[in-house]
N, C-alpha and C positions, 0 to 999 in steps of 0.2 A: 538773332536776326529779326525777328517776329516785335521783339521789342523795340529795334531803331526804327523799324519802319511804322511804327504805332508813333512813336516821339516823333518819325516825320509830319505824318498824317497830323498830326495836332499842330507842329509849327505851321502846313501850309494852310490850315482850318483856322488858325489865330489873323491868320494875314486880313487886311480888312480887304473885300471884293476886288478892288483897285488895283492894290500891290500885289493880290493873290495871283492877276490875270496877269500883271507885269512881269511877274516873277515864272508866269508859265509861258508867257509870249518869249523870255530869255532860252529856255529850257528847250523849246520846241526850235526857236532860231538858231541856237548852238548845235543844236543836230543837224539841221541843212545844212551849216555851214562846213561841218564835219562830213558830210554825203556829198554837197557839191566837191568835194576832190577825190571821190572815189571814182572807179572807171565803172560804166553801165555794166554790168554782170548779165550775164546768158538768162540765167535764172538763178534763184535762190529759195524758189519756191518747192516743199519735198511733195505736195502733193500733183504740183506738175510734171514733175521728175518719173513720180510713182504711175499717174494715171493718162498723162498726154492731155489732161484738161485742166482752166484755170480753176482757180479759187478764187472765191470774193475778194480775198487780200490780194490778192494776186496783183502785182503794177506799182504797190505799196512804195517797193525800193525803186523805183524809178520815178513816181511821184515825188519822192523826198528829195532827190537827186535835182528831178527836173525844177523844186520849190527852192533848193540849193542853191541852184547857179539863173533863177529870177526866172524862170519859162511856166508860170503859173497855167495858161493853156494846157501845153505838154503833161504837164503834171495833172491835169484835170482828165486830159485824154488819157493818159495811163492809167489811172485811179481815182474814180469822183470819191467814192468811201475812204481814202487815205484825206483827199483833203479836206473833204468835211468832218473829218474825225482830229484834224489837227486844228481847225477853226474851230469847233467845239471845245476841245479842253481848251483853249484861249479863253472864248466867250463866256462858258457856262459859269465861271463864279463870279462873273459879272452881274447875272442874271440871277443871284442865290439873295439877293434884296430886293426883287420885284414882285410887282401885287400878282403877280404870273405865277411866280414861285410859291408863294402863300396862298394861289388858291389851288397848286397842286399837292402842298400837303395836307393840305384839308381833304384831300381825298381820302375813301379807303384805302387803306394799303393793298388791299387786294386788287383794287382797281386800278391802282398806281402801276404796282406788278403787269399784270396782263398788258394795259398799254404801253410800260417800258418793253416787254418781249414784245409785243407786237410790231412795234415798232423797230425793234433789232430785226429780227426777222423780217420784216419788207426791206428794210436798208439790205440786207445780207442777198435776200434774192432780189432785189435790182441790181447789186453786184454783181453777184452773178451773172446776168442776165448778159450787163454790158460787157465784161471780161470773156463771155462766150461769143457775144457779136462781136469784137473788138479784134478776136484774134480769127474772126469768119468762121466758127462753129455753128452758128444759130441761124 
């Protein structure tokens, strides 16, 4: 298992920036299109089930659903972290030949580290945040 997914990892790491984003814009559009024929589910989420309160992911499947059947809005209103987590894997190996990129590994790794978490971490609680106003919690 460990092995196919390493021989993955390398084909989509071979792809030149271009066809890498191509071939992930296909990947991410076959799943909407696979979501747009589902029906909206109650929930699917176990820590809303478990605690009566959202989670950051929380709106995810219905983001996907609503980006499925072309309600980009809707899908923004249910989950801004779903969709900008789906425009990002599009984008980001786009952006792996930019003088951007190059002056981020010139960083320390240590530095690099702390503002990738930091950065997770505010995205996660401004999720938060919205999925608590969202559903009138806040």
């Amino acid at each position: 298992m460990v092995m196919a997914f390493c021989g993955m990892t390398a084909w989509w790491r071979g792809l030149s920036p271009g066809r890498n984003a191509l071939a992930r814009l296909t990947a991410v559009a076959s799943g909407l299109l696979v979501l747009a024929w589902l029906p909206m589910p109650h929930t699917v989420c176990p820590f809303w089930m478990l605690t009566g309160l959202p989670c950051p992911f929380c709106g995810g499947t219905h983001a996907g659903i609503d980006l499925g059947r072309g309600h980009p809005v809707a899908a923004l209103r249910a989950s801004p972290l779903a969709v900008c987590g789906a425009v990002a894997v599009i984008t980001l190996p786009m952006l792996r030949k930019t003088g951007l990129a190059e002056r981020w590994r010139q960083l320390p790794a240590k530095t690099r580290n702390a503002a990738a978490i930091t950065g997770i971490v505010a995205a996660l609680a401004v999720s938060e945040g919205w999925q608590l106003a969202r559903f009138g919690l806040l």
